[in-house]
N, C-alpha and C positions, 0 to 999 in steps of 0.2 A: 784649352780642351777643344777638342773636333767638334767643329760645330752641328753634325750631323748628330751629336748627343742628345743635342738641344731640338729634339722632334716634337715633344710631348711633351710637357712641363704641368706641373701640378706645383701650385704653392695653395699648403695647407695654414687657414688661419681661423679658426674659429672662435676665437675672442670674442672680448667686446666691437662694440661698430667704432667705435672709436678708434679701437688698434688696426681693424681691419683697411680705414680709411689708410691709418698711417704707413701701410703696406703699399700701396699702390705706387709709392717711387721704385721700388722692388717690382713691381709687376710693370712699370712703363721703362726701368731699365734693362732686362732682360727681351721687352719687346724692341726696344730699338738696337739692341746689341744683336738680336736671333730674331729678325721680319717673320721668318719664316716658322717658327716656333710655333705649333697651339699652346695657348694659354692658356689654363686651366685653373681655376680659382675653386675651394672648396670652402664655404663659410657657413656663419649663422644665415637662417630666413630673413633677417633684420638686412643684414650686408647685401643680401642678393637682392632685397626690395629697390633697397639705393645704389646698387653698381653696376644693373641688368644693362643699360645705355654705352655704359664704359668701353670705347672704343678700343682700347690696351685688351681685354677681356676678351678669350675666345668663347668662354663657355664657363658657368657657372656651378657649380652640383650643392647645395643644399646638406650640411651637419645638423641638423635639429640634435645638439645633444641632451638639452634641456626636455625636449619631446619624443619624437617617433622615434631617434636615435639614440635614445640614452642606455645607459648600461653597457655592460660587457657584448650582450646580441646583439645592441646598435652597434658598435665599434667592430663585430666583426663582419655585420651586414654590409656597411659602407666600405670596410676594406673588401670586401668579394665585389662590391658596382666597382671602385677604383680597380680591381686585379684585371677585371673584363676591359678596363681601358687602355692597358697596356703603355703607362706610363712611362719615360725613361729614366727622368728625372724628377725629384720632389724635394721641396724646400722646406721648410715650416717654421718662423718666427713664435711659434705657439711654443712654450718648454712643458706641454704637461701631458703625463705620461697617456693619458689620449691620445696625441695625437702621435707620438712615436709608436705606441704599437698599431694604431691603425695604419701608418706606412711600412709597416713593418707586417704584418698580417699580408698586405697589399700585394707583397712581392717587389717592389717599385727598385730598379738593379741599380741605383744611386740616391740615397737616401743623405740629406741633408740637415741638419737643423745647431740650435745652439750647445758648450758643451755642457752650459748647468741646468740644461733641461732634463727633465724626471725619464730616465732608461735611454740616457746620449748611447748607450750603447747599442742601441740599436741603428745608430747611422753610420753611413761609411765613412761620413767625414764631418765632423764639430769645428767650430768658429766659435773664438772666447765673447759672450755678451760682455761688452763694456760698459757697468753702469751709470759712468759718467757722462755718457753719451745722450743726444735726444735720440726717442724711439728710431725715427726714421732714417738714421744713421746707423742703427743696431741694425735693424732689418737688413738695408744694403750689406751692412756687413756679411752676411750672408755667403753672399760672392767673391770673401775672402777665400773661400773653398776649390775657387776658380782663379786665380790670381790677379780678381781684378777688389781695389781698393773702394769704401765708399766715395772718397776724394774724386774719383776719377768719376763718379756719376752725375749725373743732373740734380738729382736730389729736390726738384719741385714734387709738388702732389698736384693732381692733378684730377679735379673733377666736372668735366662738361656738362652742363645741363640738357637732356634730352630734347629734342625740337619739339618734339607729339608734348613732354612735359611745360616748356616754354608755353606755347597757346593753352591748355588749361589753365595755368597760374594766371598770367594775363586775363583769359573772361573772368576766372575766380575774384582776382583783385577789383577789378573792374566793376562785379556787380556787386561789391560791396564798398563802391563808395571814393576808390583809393586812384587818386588821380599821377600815375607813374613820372610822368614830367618834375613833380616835386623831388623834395632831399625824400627819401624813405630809409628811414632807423629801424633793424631788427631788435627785437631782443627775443634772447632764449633763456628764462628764467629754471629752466627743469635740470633734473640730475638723477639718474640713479640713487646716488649717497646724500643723504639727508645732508652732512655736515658742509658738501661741498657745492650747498644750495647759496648763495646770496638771499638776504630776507623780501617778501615779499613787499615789503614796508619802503622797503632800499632802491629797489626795480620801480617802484610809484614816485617815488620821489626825482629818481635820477630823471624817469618821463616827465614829469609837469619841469621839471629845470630847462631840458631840451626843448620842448614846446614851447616855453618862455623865451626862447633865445635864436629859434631857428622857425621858419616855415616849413615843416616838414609834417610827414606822415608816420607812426607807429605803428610796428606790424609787431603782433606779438606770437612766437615760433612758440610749438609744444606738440606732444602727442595724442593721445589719447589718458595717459598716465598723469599729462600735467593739468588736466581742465580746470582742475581743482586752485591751486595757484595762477592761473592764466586768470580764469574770473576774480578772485582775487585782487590779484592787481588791478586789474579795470577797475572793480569798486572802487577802492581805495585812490584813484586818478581819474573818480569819476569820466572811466568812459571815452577818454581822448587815446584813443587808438583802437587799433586794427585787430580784434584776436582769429587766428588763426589758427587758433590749440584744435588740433584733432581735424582740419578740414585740407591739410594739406599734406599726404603721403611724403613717404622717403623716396620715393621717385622722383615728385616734383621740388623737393627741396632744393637741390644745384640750381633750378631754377626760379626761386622763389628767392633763393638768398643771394643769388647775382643781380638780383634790383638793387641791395641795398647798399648804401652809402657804409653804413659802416651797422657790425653787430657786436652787441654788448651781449656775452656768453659767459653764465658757468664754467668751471673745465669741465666739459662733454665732449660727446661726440659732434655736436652742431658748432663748436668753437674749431674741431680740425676740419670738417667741412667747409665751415666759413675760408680758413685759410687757400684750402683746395681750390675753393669757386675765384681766389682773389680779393675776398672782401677785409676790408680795414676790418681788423676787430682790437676789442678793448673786451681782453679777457679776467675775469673776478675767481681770483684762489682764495678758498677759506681755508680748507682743513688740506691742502694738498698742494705742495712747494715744488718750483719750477724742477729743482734736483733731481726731481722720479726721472726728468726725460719726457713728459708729453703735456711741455710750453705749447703756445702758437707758435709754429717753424716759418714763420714770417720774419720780415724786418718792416712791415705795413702792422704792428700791432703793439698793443699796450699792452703789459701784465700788471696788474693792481694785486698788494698782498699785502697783510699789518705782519710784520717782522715779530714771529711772536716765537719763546724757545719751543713749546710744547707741538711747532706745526714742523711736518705731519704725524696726525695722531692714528696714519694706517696708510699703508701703499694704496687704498683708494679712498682715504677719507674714513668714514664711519656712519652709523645709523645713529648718531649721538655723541654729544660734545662731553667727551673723559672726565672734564673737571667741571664741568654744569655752568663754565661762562659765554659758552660762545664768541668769543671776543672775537676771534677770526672773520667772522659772519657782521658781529655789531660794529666790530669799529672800522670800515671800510663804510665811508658817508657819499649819501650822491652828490654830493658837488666833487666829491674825487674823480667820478665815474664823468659827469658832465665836463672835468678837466681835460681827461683823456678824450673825450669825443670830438672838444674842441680843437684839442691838437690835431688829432687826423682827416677831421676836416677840412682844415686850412695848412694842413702841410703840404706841403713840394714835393710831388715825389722824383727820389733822385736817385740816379743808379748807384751800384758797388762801386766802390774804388774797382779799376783794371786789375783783372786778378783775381779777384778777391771775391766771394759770396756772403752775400748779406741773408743770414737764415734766423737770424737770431729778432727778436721783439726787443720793448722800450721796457724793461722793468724798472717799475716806480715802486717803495716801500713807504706807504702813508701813515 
């Protein structure tokens, strides 16, 4: 395609932050295929807290569909700000009929997206979702519309930690205590879904195991949402770490989570972060199996899951365990989790075979 197409580009992703993260090889390969491109990102408030820095990112415009933007007036509020941008091209990993009529309302005179998205008919050109696929291979997929394959992409994620963010985390750490020269272990104990929380009991356990076995420092990630489980845990581990819950923005996250040695994550959105930033992670499935597509896209990661028939019991887990044993949750033990940290610890890191791309983690079945 002429590349003068590629002027204006709009990739629509209002998702979770999670998916939106998983977008971003999507958004750094058409920036290095089209330099010259603006790139336009429309997402949640959440995604533009943590992607404002993003050097791929020309500019960001804000979906509150949950808020200012919801409904039918929102959706055609937002396509009248995108019509005045004069768009040429728009992508959308998003399949839900939001987001096809809002580029559709928009005018946008190349209209992209998946074909089992809710009104494909409103794009000029559908690309089949391959469920087999991890996310961030679907999204490239994309660009199947263009005749270019995800094989042929880079397919890292990519997220730099802002410089202005780098010196707050550092005084932040700093005046509370945390001496960076050490091993520094994250954990991010929070989730959306209840079911695809690890226990709080499990997170205390696996801490007092690693501080028995290593010199190091515990930072412990959360929002504002997880204060509750963050204090938690420290009681429970009397108190041997760092909490962090709520004192540290999605801005300064990339750089908060590139101190660490390695983060032990829920599947969240802070476990494809972790991978973005680089960091070893040893990521914990309860109620939600590598299969969906949003594993760690690492070959620097563990995945820990008990092999159970009933998992998963919902494309994002659940508010509550279907058959009332939790089994998923309980029988993942911290010495599993203290295995996996010790492995990536002390492992080697060694490149791909020639050829060949290592995107895939170490799944372990305990």
């Amino acid at each position: 395609m002429d590349s003068l197409a590629w002027q204006k580009v709009l990739i629509l992703q209002n998702g979770f932050l999670g998916d939106t993260v998983l977008t971003l090889p999507l958004l750094s390969e058409i920036k290095l295929r089209y330099p010259s491109a603006k790139l336009v990102l429309a997402c949640s408030p959440l995604a533009k807290e943590l992607l404002q820095d993003h050097p791929d990112i020309d500019e960001i415009i804000v979906d509150d569909k949950k808020g200012s933007d919801r409904g039918l007036s929102g959706i055609w509020r937002k396509a009248m700000t995108l019509k005045k941008m004069s768009f040429t091209i728009a992508l959308t990993p998003h399949k839900s009929l939001r987001s096809a009529l809002m580029l559709y309302f928009a005018g946008i005179p190349l209209r992209v997206g998946f074909r089992q998205s809710a009104a494909s008919c409103l794009f000029h050109r559908r690309v089949t979702r391959e469920p087999q696929r991890h996310d961030v291979e679907r999204n490239l997929s994309l660009l199947r519309a263009f005749g270019i394959q995800p094989e042929d992409c880079r397919r890292t994620t990519w997220l730099p930690p802002g410089s202005g963010a780098v010196a707050v985390v550092k005084k932040l750490l700093s005046s509370m205590g945390v001496d960076e020269r050490k091993t520094l272990i994250g954990i991010n104990p929070g989730s959306i879904w209840a079911t695809k929380r690890w226990s709080a009991e499990g997170f205390a356990g696996a801490i007092q195991l690693i501080k028995k076995n290593y010199d190091c420092d515990v930072l412990l990630f959360g929002g504002p949402a997880d204060a509750e489980v963050a204090s938690r845990i420290q009681e429970l581990c009397g108190g041997i770490l760092v909490n962090l819950a709520g004192k540290i923005g999605l801005r300064e996250m990339p750089a908060a989570l590139s101190l660490c040695r390695v983060l032990i994550t829920n599947d969240s959105a802070p476990m494809h972060m972790a991978v973005a930033c680089g960091v070893p992670t040893v990521a914990i499935f309860c109620a939600t199996t590598p299969a969906l597509g949003f594993y760690p896209y690492s070959d620097n990661a563990i995945l820990l899951e008990k092999d159970l028939s009933c998992r998963p019991c919902g494309s994002h887990g659940g508010r509550r365990c279907p058959l009332g044993t939790e089994d998923c949750i309980r029988l993942i033990s911290p010495t599993h989790v203290l295995q996996a940290v010790v492995k990536l610890l002390e492992r080697k890191r060694e490149s791909a075979p020639a050829g060949k791309d290592a995107f895939s983690p170490e799944f372990i079945r305990v």
